[in-house]
VOKEKOL-635565 format. One record per residue (C-alpha): residue number from 1; residue in three letters; x, y, z. Coordinates in Angstrom, 2 decimals, always signed. Each point is the difference from the previous one (the first is absolute). Layout:
{seq->NUM	type->ALA	x->X	y->Y	z->Z} .
...
! end
This chain:
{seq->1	type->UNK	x->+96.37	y->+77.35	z->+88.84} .
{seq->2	type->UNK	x->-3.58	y->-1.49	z->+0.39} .
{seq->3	type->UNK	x->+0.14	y->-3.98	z->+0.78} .
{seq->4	type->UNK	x->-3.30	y->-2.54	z->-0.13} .
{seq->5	type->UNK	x->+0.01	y->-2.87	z->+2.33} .
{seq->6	type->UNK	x->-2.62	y->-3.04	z->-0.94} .
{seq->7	type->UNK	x->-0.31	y->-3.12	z->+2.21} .
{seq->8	type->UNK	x->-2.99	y->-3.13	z->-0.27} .
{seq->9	type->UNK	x->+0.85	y->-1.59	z->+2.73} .
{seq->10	type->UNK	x->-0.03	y->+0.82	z->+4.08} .
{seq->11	type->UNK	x->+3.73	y->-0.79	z->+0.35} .
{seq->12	type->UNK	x->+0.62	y->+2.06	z->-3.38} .
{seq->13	type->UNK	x->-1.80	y->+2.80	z->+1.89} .
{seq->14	type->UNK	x->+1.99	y->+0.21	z->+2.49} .
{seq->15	type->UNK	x->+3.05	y->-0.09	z->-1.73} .
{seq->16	type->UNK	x->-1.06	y->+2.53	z->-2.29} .
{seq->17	type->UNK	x->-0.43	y->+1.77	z->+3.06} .
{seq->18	type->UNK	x->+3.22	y->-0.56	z->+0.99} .
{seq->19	type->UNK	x->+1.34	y->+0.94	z->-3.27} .
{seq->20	type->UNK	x->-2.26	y->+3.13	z->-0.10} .
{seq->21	type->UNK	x->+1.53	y->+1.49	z->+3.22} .
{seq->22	type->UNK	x->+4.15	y->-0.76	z->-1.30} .
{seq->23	type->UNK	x->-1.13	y->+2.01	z->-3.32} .
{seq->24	type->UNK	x->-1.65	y->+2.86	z->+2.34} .
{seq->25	type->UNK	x->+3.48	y->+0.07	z->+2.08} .
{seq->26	type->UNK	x->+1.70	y->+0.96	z->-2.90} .
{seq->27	type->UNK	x->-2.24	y->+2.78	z->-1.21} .
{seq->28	type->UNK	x->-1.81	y->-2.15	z->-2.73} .
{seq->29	type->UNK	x->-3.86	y->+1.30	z->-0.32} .
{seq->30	type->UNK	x->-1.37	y->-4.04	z->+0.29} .
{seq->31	type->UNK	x->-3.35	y->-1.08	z->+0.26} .
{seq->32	type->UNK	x->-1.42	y->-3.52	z->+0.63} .
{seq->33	type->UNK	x->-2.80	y->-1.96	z->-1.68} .
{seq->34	type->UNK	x->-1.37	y->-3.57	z->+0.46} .
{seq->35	type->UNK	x->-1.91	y->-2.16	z->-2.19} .
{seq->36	type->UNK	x->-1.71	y->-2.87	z->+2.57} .
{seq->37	type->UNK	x->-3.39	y->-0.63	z->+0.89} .
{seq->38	type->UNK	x->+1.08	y->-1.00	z->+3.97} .
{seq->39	type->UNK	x->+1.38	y->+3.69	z->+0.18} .
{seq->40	type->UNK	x->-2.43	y->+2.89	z->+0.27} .
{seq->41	type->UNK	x->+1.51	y->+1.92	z->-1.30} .
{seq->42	type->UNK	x->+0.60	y->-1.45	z->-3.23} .
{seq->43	type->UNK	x->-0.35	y->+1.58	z->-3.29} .
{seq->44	type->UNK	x->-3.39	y->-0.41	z->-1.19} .
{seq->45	type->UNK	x->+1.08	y->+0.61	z->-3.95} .
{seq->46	type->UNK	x->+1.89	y->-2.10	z->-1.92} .
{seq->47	type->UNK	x->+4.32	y->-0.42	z->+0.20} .
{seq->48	type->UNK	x->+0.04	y->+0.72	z->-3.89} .
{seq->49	type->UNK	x->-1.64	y->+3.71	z->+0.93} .
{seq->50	type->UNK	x->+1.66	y->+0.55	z->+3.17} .
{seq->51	type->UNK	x->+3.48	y->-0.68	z->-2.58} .
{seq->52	type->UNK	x->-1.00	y->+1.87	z->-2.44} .
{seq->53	type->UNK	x->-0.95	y->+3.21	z->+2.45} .
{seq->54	type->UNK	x->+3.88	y->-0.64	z->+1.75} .
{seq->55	type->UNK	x->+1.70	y->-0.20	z->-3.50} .
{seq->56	type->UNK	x->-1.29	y->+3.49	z->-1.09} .
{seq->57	type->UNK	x->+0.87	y->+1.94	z->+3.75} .
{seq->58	type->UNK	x->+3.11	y->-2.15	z->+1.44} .
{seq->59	type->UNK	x->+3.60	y->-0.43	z->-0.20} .
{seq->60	type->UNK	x->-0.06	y->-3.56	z->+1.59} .
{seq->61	type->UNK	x->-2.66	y->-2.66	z->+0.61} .
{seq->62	type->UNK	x->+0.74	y->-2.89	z->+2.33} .
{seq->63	type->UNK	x->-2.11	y->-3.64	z->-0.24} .
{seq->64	type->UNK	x->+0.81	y->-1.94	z->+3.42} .
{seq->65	type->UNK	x->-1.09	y->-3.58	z->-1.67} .
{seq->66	type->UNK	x->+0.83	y->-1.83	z->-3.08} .
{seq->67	type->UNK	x->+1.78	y->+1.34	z->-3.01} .
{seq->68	type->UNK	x->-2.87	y->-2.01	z->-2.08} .
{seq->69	type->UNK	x->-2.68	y->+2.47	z->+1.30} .
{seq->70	type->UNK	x->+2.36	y->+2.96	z->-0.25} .
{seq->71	type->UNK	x->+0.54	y->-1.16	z->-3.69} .
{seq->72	type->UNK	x->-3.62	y->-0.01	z->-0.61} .
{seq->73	type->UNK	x->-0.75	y->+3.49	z->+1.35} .
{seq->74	type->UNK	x->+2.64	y->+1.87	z->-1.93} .
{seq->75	type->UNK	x->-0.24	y->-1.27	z->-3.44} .
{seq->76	type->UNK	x->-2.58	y->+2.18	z->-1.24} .
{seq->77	type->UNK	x->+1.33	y->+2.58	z->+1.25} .
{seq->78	type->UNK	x->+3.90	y->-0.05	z->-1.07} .
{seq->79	type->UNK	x->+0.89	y->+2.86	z->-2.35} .
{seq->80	type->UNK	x->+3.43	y->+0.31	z->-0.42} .
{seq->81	type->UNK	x->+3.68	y->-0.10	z->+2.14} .
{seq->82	type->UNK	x->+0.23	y->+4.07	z->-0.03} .
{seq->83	type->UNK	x->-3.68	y->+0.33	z->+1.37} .
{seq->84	type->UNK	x->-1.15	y->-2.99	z->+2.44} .
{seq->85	type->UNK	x->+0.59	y->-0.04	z->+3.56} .
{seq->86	type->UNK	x->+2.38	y->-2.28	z->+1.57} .
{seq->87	type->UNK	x->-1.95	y->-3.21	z->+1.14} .
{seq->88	type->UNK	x->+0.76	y->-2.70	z->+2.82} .
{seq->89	type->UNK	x->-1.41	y->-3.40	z->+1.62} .
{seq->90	type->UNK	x->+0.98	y->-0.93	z->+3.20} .
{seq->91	type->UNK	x->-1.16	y->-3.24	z->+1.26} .
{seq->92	type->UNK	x->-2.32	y->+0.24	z->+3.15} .
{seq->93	type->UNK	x->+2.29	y->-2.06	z->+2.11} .
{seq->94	type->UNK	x->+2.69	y->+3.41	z->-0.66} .
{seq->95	type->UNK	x->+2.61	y->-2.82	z->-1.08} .
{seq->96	type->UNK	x->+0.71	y->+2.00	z->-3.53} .
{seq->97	type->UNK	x->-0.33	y->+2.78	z->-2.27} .
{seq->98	type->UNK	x->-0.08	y->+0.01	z->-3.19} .
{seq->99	type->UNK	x->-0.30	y->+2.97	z->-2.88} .
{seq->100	type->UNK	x->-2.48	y->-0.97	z->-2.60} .
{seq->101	type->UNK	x->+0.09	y->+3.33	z->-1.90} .
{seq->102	type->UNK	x->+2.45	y->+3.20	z->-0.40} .
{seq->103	type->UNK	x->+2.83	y->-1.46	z->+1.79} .
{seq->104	type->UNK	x->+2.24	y->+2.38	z->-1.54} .
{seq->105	type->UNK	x->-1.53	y->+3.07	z->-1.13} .
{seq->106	type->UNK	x->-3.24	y->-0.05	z->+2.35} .
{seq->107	type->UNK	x->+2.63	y->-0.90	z->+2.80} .
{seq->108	type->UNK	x->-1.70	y->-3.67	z->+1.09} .
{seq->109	type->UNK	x->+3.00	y->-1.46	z->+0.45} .
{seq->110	type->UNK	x->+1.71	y->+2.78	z->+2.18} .
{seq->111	type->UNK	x->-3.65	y->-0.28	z->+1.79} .
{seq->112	type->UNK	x->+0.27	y->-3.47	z->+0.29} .
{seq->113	type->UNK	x->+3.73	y->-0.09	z->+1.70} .
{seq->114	type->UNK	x->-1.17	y->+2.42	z->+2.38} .
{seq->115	type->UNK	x->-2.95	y->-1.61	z->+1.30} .
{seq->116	type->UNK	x->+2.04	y->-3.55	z->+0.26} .
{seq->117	type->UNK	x->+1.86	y->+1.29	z->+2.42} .
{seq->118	type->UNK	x->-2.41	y->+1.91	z->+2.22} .
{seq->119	type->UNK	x->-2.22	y->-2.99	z->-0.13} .
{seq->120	type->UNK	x->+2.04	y->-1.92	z->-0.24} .
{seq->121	type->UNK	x->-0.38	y->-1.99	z->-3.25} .
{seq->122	type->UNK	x->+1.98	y->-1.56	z->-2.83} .
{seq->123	type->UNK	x->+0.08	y->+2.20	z->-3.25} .
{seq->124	type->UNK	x->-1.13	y->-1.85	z->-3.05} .
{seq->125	type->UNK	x->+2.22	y->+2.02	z->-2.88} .
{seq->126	type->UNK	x->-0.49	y->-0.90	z->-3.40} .
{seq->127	type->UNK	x->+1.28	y->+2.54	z->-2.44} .
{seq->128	type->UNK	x->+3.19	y->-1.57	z->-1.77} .
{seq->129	type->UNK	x->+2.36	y->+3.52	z->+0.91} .
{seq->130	type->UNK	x->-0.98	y->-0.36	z->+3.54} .
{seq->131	type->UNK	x->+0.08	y->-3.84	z->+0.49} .
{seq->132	type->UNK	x->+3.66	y->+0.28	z->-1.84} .
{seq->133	type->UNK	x->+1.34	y->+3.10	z->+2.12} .
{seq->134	type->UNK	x->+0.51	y->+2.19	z->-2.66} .
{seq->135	type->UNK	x->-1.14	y->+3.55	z->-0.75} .
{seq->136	type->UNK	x->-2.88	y->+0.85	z->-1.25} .
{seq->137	type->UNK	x->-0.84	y->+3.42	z->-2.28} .
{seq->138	type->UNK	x->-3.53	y->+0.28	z->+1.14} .
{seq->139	type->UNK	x->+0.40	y->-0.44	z->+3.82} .
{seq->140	type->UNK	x->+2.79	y->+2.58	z->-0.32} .
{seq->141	type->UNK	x->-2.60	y->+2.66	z->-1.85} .
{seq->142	type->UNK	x->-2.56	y->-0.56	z->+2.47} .
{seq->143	type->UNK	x->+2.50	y->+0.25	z->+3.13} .
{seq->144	type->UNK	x->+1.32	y->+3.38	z->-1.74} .
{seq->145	type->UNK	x->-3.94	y->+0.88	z->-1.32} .
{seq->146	type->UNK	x->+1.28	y->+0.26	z->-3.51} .
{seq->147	type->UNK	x->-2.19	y->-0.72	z->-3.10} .
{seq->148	type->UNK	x->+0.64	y->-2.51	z->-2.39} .
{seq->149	type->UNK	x->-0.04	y->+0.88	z->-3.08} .
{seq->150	type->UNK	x->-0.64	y->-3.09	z->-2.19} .
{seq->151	type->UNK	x->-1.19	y->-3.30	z->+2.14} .
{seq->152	type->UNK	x->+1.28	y->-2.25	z->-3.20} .
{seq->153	type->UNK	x->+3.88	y->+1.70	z->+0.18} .
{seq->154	type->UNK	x->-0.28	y->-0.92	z->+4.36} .
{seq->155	type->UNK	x->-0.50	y->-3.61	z->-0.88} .
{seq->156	type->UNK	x->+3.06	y->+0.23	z->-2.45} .
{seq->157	type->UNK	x->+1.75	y->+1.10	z->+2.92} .
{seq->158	type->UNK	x->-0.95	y->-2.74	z->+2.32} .
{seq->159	type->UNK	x->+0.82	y->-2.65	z->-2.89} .
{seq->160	type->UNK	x->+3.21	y->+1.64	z->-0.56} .
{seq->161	type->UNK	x->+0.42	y->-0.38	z->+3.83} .
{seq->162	type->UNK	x->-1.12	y->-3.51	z->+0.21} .
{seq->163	type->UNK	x->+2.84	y->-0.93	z->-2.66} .
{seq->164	type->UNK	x->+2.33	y->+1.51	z->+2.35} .
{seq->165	type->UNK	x->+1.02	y->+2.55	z->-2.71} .
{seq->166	type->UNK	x->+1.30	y->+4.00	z->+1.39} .
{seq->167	type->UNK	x->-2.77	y->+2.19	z->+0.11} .
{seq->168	type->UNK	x->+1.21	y->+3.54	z->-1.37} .
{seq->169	type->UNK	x->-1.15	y->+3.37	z->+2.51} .
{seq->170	type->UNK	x->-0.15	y->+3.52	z->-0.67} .
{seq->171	type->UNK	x->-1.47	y->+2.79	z->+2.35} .
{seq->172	type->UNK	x->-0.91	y->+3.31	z->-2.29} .
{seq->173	type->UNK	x->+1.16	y->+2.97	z->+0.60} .
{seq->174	type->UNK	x->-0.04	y->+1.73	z->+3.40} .
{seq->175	type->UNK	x->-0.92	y->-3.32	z->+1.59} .
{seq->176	type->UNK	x->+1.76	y->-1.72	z->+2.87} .
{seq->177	type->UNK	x->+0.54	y->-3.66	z->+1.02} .
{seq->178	type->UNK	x->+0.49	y->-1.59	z->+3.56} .
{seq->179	type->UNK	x->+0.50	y->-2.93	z->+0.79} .
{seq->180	type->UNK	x->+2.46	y->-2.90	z->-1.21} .
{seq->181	type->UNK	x->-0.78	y->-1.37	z->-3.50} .
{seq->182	type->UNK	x->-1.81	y->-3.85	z->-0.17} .
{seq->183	type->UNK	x->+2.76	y->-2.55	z->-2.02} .
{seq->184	type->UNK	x->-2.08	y->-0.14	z->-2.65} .
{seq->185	type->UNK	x->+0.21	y->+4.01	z->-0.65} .
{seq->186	type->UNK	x->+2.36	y->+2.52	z->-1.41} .
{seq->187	type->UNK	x->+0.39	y->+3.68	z->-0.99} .
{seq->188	type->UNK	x->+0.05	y->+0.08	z->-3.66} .
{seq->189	type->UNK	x->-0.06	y->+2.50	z->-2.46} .
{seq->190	type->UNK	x->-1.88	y->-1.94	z->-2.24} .
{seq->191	type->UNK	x->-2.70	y->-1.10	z->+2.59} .
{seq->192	type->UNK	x->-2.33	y->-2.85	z->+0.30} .
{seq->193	type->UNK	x->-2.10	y->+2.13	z->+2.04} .
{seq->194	type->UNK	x->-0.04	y->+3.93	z->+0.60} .
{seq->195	type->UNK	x->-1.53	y->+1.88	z->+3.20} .
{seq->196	type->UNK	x->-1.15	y->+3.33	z->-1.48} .
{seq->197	type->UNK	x->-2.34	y->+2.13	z->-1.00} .
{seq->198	type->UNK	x->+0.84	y->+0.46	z->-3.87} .
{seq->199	type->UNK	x->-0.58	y->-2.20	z->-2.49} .
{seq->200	type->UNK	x->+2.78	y->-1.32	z->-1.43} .
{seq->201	type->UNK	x->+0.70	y->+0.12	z->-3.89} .
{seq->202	type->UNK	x->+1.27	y->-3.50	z->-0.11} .
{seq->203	type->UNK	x->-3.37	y->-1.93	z->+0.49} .
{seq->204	type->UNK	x->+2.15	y->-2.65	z->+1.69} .
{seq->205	type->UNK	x->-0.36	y->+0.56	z->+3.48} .
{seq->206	type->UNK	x->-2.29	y->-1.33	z->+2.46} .
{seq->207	type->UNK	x->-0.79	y->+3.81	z->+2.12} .
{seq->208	type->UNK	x->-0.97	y->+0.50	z->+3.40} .
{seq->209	type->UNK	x->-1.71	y->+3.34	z->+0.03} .
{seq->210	type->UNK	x->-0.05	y->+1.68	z->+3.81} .
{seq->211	type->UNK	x->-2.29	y->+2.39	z->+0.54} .
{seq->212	type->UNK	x->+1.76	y->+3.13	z->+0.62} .
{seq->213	type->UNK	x->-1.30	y->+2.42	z->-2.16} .
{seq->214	type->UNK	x->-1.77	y->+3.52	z->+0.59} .
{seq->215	type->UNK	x->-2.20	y->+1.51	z->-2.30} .
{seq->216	type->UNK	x->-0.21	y->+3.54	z->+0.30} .
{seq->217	type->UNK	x->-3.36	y->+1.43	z->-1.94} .
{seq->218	type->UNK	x->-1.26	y->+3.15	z->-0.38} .
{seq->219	type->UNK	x->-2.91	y->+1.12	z->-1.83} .
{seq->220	type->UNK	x->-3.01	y->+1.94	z->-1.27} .
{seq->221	type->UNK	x->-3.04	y->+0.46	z->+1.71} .
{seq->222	type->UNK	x->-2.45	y->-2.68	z->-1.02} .
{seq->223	type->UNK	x->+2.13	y->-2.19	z->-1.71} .
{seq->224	type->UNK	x->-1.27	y->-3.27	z->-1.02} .
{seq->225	type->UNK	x->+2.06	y->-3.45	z->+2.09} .
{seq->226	type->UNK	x->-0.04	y->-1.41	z->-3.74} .
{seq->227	type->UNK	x->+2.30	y->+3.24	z->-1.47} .
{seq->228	type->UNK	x->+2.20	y->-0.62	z->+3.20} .
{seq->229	type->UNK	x->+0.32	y->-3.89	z->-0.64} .
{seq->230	type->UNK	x->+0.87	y->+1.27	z->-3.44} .
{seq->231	type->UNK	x->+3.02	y->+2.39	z->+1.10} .
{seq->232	type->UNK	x->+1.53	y->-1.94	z->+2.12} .
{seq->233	type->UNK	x->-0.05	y->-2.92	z->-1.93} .
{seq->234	type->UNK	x->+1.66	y->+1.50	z->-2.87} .
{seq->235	type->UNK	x->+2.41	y->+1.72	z->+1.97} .
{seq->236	type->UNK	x->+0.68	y->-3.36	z->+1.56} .
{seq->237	type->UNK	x->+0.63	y->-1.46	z->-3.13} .
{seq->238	type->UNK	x->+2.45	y->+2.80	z->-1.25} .
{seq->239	type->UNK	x->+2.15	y->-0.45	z->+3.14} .
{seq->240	type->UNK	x->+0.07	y->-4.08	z->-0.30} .
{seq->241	type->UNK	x->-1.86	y->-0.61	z->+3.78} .
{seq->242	type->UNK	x->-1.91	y->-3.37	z->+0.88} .
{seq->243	type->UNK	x->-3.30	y->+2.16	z->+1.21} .
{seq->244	type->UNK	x->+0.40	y->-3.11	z->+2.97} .
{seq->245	type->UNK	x->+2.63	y->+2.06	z->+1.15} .
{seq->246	type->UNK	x->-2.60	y->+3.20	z->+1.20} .
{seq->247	type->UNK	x->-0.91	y->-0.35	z->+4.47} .
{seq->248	type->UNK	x->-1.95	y->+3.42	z->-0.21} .
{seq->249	type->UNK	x->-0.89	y->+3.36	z->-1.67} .
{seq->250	type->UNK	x->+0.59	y->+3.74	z->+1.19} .
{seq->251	type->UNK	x->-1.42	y->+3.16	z->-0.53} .
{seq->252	type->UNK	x->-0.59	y->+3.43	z->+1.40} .
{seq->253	type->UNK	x->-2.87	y->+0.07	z->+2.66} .
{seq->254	type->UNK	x->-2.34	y->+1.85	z->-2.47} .
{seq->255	type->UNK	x->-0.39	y->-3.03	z->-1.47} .
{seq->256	type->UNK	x->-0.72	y->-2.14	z->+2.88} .
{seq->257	type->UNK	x->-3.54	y->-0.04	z->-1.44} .
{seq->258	type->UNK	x->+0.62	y->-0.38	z->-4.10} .
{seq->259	type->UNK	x->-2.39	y->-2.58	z->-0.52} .
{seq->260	type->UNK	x->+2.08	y->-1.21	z->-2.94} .
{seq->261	type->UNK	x->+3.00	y->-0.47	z->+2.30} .
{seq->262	type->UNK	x->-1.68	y->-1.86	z->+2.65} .
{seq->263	type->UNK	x->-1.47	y->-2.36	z->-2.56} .
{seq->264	type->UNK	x->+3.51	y->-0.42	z->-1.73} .
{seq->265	type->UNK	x->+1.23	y->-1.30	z->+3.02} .
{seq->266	type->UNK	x->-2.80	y->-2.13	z->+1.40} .
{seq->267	type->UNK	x->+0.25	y->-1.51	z->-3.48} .
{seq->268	type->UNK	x->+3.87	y->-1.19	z->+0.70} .
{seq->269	type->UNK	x->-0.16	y->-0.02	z->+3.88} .
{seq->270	type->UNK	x->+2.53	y->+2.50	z->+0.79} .
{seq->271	type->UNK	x->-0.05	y->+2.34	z->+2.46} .
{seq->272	type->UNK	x->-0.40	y->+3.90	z->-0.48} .
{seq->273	type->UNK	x->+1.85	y->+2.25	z->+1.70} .
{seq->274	type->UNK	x->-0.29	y->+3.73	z->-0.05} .
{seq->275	type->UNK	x->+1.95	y->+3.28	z->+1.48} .
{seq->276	type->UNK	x->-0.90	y->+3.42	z->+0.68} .
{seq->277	type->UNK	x->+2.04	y->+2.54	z->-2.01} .
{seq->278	type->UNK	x->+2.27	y->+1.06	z->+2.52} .
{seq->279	type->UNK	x->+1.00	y->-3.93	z->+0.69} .
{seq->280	type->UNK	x->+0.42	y->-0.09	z->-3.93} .
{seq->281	type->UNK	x->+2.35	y->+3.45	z->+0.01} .
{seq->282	type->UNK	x->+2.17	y->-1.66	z->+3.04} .
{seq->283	type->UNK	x->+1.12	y->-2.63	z->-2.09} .
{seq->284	type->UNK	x->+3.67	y->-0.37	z->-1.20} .
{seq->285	type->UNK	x->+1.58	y->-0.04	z->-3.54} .
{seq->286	type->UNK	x->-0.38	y->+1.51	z->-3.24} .
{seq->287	type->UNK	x->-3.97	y->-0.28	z->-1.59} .
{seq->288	type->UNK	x->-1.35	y->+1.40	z->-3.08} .
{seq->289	type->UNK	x->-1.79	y->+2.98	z->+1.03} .
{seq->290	type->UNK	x->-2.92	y->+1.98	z->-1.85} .
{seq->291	type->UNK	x->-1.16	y->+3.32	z->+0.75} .
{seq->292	type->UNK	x->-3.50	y->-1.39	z->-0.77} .
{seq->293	type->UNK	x->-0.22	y->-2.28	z->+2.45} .
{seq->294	type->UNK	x->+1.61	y->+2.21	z->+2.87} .
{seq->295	type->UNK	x->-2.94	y->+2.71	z->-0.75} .
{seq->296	type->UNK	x->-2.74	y->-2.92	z->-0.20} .
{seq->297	type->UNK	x->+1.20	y->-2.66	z->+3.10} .
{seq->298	type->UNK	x->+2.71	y->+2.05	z->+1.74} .
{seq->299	type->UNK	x->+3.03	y->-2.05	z->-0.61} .
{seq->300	type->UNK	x->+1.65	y->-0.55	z->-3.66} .
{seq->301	type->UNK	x->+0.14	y->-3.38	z->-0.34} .
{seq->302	type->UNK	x->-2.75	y->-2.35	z->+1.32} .
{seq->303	type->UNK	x->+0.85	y->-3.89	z->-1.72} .
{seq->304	type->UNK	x->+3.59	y->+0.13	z->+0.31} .
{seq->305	type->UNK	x->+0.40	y->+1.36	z->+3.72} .
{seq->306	type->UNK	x->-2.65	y->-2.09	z->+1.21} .
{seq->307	type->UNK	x->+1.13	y->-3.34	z->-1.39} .
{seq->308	type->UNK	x->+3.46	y->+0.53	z->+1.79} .
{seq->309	type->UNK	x->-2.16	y->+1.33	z->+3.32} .
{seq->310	type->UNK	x->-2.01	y->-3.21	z->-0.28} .
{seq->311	type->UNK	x->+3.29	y->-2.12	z->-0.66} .
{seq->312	type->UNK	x->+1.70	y->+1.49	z->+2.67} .
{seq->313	type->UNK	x->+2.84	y->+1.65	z->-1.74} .
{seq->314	type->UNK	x->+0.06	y->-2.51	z->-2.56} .
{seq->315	type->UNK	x->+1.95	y->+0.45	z->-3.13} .
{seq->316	type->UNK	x->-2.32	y->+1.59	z->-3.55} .
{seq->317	type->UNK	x->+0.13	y->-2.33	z->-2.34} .
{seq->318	type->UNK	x->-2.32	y->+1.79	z->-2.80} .
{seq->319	type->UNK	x->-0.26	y->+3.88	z->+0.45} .
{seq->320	type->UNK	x->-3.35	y->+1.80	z->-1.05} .
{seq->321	type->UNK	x->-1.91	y->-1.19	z->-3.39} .
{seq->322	type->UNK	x->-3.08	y->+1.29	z->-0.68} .
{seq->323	type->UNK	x->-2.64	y->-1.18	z->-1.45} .
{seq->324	type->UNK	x->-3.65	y->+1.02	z->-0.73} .
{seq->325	type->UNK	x->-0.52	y->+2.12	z->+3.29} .
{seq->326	type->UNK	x->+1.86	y->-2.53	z->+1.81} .
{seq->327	type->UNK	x->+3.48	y->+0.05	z->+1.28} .
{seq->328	type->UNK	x->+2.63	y->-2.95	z->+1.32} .
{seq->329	type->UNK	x->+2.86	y->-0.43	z->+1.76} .
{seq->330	type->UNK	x->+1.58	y->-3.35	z->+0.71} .
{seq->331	type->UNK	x->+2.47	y->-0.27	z->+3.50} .
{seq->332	type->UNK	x->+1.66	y->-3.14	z->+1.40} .
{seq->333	type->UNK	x->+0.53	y->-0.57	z->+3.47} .
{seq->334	type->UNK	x->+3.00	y->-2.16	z->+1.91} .
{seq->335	type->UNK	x->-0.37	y->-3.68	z->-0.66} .
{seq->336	type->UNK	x->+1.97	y->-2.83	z->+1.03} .
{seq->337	type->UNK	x->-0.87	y->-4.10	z->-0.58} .
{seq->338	type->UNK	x->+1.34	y->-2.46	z->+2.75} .
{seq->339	type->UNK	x->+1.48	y->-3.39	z->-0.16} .
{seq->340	type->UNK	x->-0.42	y->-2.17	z->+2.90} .
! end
């Protein structure tokens, strides 16, 4: 994760420095800024730009000085809880830290602890589910990188939490848990919240969605990214899956090229992955093969053996549909959430 560092003072500097070098340790990517005329090497732009640029390219940005400037900075620039980084002051004299934005999602407050005791510092804690001990839904998706599926439902949660009411749980599927249950959680059938990758036909249930999912894709030559989108979108819908739940795409390594795969996936950041024939043909389990394709790629099946190559021997969850020169296979991979 990328981390910003401002100071505007000399003693700010140097414990943004200091601060700077603890991140570094830990394999952070961190780089340091200050905002003071006495300093040299001060920013010659203003703090309102220098935000801006951090908000757009960083996971984390740090303001060693008062909360009031820190305020100041990010308002313009606050979007929403699912996409703004997670946002600190520390005070110059390195007495405490405090989360200002994303404690729980953009992981501030997790930031926060573990800078108060390098430092060391006090941690300044505000959120009500943290200041009260009790568990929260969205620090548990972002420890377990799980997508939420509906921000309004997560604060339900929390409320339902904060009146010290159970909290029903229920992990989809081939899904594991580890880890000892919170008090305020139990398995239930008829769940509060569901971890899984299928959307559930009671509209109920808050989901977190992990992303697990292979798509396998083969296709015609030339194919447009927009007829792909298409395809696996409807065959998406058919099989009920949160399209939040797709890491990466697969294909043969004749398509390494397809313009309209590569721009599919830039479009939905996932990775593409592609396999000779022969590492296609050494896969296990039972396909749907096609003379066809043998005789044109050299193996019989291109989606559905690369998207459980590319899952790593994960499970198919939708077997070949076709559609419009384009064909899609869906495989799952092991998953597991943890409790702490």
């Amino acid at each position: 994760m990328k981390i910003a560092v401002i100071s505007f003072t000399r003693t700010g500097y140097r414990l943004s420095e200091k601060i700077a070098e603890i991140l570094r340790v830990e394999g952070y990517e961190v780089w340091t800024a200050v905002k003071c005329r006495e300093i040299e090497t001060s920013i010659s732009y203003s703090l309102a730009v220098w935000t801006r640029e951090q908000f757009r390219q960083c996971g984390a940005v740090i303001f060693v000085g008062a909360v009031g400037i820190a305020v100041r900075a990010i308002a313009p620039c606050i979007r929403s809880k699912t996409e703004d980084p997670a946002v600190l002051a520390v005070d110059e004299t390195g007495r405490y830290c405090i989360p200002i934005l994303s404690g729980h999602l953009g992981g501030a407050n997790a930031l926060a602890r573990f800078l108060a005791e390098r430092l060391p510092a006090e941690p300044v804690i505000t959120t009500a589910t943290d200041s009260r001990g009790k568990w929260a839904v969205d620090v548990f998706a972002a420890e377990n990188k799980l997508t939420i599926s509906d921000m309004t439902k997560a604060k339900e949660i929390s409320a339902k939490v904060l009146r010290d009411e159970w909290i029903g749980f229920l992990v989809e599927g081939e899904g594991k848990v580890f880890g000892e249950l919170p008090q305020e959680v139990v398995f239930s059938e008829k769940p509060d919240v569901v971890a899984g990758i299928h959307r559930p036909k009671d509209k109920h249930p808050l989901c977190l969605i992990p992303k697990v999912v292979t798509l396998g894709i083969g296709c015609r030559k030339g194919i447009s990214a927009e007829t792909i989108e298409k395809a696996v979108g409807e065959v998406m819908e058919r099989a009920g899956i949160f399209r939040e739940s797709v890491e990466q795409a697969a294909s043969i390594d004749k398509k390494a090229g397809e313009e309209g795969l590569l721009s599919f996936c830039r479009k939905y950041g996932l990775d593409f992955r592609t396999y000779s024939a022969k590492e296609l043909l050494e896969v296990p389990g039972e396909f749907s093969g096609s003379g066809f394709v043998e005789r044109t790629v050299g193996v019989d099946n291109v989606c559905e053996r690369s998207a459980v190559k590319a899952s790593g021997g994960g499970k198919i969850l939708v077997r070949k549909q076709s559609f419009e020169g384009v064909t899609v296979s869906l495989a799952v991979r092991e998953w597991s959430v943890q409790f702490e």
